[in-house]
N, C-alpha and C positions, 0 to 999 in steps of 0.2 A: 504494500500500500504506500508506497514511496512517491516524493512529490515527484512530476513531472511534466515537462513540456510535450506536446503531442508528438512535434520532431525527433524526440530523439526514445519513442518508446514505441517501436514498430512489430512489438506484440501486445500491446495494450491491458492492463488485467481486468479489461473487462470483456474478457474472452471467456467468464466462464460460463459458455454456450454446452446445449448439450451437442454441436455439433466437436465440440472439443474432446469435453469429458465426458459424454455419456449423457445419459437419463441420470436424475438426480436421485438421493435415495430417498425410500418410502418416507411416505410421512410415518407416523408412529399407529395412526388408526387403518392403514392403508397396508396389503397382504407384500410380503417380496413375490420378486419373479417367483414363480413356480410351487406357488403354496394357498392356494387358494383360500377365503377368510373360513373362519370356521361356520360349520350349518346349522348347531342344533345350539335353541335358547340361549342355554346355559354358557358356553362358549362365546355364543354373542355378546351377552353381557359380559363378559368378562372384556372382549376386546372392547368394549364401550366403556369400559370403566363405567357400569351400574349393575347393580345387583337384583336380580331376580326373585321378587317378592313370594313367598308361598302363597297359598291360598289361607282365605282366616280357618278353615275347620282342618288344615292341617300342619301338625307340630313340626316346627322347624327340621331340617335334617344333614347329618354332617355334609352332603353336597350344598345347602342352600347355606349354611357356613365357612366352607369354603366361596362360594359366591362373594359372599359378602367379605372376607377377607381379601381377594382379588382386587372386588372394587377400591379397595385401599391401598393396594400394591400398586394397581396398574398405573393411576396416575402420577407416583413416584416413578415408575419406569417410562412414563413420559415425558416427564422433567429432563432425568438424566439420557434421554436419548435426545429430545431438545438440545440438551447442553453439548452434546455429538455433534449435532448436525450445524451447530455454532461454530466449532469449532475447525470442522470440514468448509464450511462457508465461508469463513476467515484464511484460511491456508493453502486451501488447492489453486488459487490462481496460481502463484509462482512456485518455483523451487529457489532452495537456497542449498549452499553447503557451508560447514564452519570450516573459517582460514586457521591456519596456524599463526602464531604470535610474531606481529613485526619490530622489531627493534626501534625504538623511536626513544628520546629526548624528554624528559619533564616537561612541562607548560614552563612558558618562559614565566620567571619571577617579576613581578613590575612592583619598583619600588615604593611606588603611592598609589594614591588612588585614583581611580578613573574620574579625569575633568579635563573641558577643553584644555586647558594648559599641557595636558601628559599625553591626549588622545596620541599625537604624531608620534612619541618615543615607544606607546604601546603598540604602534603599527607595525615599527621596525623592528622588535623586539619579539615579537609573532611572526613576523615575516622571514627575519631571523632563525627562529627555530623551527619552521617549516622547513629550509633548506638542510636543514642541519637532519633532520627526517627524514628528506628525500635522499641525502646521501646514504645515510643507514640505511634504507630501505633496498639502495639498490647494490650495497655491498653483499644485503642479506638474499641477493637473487630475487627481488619481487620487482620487476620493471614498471609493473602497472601500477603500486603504490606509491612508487619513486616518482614516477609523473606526474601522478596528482598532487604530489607533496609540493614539488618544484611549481606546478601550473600556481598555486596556493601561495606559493612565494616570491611572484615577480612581483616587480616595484610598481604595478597598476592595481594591484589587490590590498586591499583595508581589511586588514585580519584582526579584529577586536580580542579574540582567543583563539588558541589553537593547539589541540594533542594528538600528535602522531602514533599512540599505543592504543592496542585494540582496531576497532572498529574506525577510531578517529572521532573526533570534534572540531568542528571548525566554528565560528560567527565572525558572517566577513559583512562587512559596510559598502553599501553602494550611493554615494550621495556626501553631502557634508552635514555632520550630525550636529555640530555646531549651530548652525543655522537654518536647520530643517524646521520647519511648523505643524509639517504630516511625516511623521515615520509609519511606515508599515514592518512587522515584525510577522515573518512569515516562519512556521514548526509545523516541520514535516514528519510523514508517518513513517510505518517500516523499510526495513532494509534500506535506509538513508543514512550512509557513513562516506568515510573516505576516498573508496571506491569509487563509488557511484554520485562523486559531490558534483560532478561538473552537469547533470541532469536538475540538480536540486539549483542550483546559482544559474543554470538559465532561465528557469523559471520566476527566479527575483530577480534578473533581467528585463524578463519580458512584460513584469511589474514594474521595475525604473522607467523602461523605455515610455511606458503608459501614462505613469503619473506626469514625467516632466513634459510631455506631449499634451497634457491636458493643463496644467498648472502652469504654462507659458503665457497663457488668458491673466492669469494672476499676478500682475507684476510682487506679491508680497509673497505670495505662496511658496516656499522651498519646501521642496523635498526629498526623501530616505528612504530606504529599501533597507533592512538588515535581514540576511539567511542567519537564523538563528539551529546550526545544528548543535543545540548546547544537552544534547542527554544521548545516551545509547540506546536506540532505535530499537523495539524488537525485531527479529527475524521474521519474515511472512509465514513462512513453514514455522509454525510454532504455536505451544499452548500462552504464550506469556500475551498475542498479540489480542484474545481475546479475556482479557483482563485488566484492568486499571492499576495494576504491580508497577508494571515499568513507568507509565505517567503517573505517579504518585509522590516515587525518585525525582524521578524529572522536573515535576512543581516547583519546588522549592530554589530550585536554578533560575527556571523564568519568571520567579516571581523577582527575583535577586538579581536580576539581569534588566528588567525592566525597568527598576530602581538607580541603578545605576545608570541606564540611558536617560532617564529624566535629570539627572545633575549634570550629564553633557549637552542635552538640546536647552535650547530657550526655555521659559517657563511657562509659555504658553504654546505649548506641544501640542497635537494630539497625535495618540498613541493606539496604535489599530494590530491587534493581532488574528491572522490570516493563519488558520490551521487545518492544514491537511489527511484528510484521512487518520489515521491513529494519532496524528497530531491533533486531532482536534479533541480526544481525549487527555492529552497533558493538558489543554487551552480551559477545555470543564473542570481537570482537578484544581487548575493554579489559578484560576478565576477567581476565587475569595483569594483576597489580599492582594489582588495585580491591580496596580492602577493604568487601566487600561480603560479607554474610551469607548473605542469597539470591539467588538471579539465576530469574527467569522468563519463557522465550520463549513467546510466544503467536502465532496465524500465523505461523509463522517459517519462510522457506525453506531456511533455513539459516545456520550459523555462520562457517562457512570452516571448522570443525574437524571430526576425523571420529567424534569421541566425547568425549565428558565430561571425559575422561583429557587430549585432547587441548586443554582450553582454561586448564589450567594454574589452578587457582584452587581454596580451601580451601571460597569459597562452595558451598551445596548447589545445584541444579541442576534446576529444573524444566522441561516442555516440556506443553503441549496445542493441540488444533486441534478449534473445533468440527468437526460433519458434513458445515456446510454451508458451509466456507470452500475457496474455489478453489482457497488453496495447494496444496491433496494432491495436484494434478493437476500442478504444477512437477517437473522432474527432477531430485533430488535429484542431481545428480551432480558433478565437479569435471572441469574439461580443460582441456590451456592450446593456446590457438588463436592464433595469430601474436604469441607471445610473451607473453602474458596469459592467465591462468586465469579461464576461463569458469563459473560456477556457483557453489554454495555450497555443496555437501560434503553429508555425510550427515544425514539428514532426522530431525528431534531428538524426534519423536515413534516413531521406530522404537527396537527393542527393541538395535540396532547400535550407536545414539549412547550408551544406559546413562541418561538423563536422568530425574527422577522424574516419569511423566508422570499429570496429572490431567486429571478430568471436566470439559469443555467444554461438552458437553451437544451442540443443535443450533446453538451459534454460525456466523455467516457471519463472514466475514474485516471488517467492522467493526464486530461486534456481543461483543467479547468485555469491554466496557466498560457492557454495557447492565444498568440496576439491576433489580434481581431475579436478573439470570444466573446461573445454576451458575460460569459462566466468573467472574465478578465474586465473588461470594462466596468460592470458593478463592484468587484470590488477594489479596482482603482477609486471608482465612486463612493465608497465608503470609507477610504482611507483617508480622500479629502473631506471631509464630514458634507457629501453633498446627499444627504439622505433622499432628499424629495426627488433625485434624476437617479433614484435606484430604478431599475425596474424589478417589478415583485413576480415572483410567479402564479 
């Protein structure tokens, strides 16, 4: 569920067609291939989850207690097969494999704190130890790491932070944060690391390219783009991605990150977080306490909350999904299956969550970044607080 621009995602994960993978699996009331439901009453009831009443002039009997024991099993076996079929709906668009460990550098140390005064020595001092990255990377035999590390560290790149271990972190600046009035703060969803960064920063590309396109009209208006990849992403093939574990982590970074951007912009900022697909789950956990103006989920399968109400924040509250993005087909639901809550809650384009929700247009699940979009233009439009030239869905 990784952010991406439509150009550079030429199998799209919203392929999960059954012309790909198959027929989908049964619902839970609904027989497998090759097994027809069952025929007689008692059977039925059971797969119904209700129990079969006896007649009043006759005394209960160990099969209508059995019945009745069923009907209390079976909807527990519905849950937990719900929580299956979550899990399959979250994972099977991509594959993934785990890398072995690359050799990288500490985050570089910065001896104060972040303020226009320091921003340019924190630039070179990240950009710094990105090269310093790339070179270990590519002593260690990984050429493709090594490039990203380097592409990371030319002197055209604004690296706010940066760690080359693991998966990687980066938050890179596109714009002058010093004198921005709209920053956009875009957190993307899975499988978004180091790898795969040059997908994620065209995408806040093709967000800069938009804003300062439209904010040209403005002679006051300046604006900012930050790629915020500040937590480790879960994997797509994974139980963690449908869970609210890994953005829980996550939170406490963007909320502490956003904080620190308001002591480098003006003091009359506004501050718009744009979150992607499982990113839009760290955006629902770290909503209470982010001072953030706008908050907007795109693909999003959810928050962990079950409405608007529910994510504790003054910011306003967007939601859209193109046509053609696979999320729809996710179960919005929440359950906790061997002590852990399964899902993400209710589905933030529904009229349930309360979210304001806008025109996507026919986006697929990485295309809501592509230039021209309806999806892109709104929320350019939102990042300059032009509410009223949103258009809604």
């Amino acid at each position: 569920m990784g952010l991406t621009t439509a150009t550079q995602d030429p199998q799209p994960a919203d392929a999960l067609t059954a012309e790909r993978h198959g027929p989908r699996p049964p619902k839970a009331d609904q027989p497998h291939e090759g097994h027809p439901p069952p025929a007689t009453k008692v059977a039925q009831a059971v797969r119904r989850g209700s129990g079969t009443r006896p007649k009043a002039a006759c005394p209960p009997t160990s099969l209508h207690r059995t019945t009745r024991r069923s009907s209390r099993i079976v909807p527990r076996l519905r849950r937990a097969l719900l929580a299956t079929l979550l899990t399959t709906a979250l994972v099977a668009p991509l594959s993934a494999a785990a890398r072995p460990a690359i050799p990288a550098p500490p985050p570089a140390t910065l001896t104060s704190a972040l303020t226009p005064a320091t921003l340019t020595s924190a630039y070179e001092a990240n950009r710094a130890d990105a090269t310093e990255a790339a070179r270990m990377a590519a002593a260690h035999g990984d050429p493709r790491r090594a490039a990203a590390d380097r592409t990371l560290a030319a002197a055209s790149r604004h690296l706010l932070a940066f760690d080359g271990r693991g998966n990687g972190r980066a938050t890179e600046v596109l714009g002058d944060l010093t004198r921005a009035t709209r920053i956009a703060v875009l957190v993307p969803g899975s499988d978004t690391s180091l790898d795969t960064y040059a997908r994620f920063h065209r995408a806040a590309s093709a967000l800069y390219s938009d804003l300062t396109h439209r904010a040209a009209a403005g002679t006051r208006t300046r604006v900012a783009v930050v790629a915020w990849l500040g937590y480790t992403t879960p994997a797509t093939v994974s139980t963690t991605v449908t869970t609210t574990t890994r953005a829980d982590e996550a939170a406490p970074h963007l909320r502490a990150f956003v904080r620190d951007l308001r002591r480098v912009a003006p003091p009359a900022v506004r501050v718009s977080l744009l979150c992607h697909s499982y990113g839009s789950v760290v955006c629902g956990r770290a909503a209470q306490g982010t001072d953030a103006d706008d908050i907007a989920l795109v693909g999003s399968p959810g928050t962990g909350a079950g409405s608007v109400s529910g994510l504790h924040t003054r910011a306003r509250i967007w939601a859209a999904r193109g046509s053609a993005d696979w999320v729809a087909h996710v179960p919005h639901v929440s359950t906790r299956l061997f002590g852990t809550t399964i899902g993400l809650g209710t589905d933030p384009v529904s009229r349930a969550f309360g979210a304001r929700v806008f025109d996507a247009a026919g986006a697929n699940h990485s295309g809501y970044f592509t230039p021209g979009s309806a999806s892109l233009a709104n929320l350019a439009r939102i990042t300059l607080g032009e509410s009223s030239e949103v258009t809604r869905a």
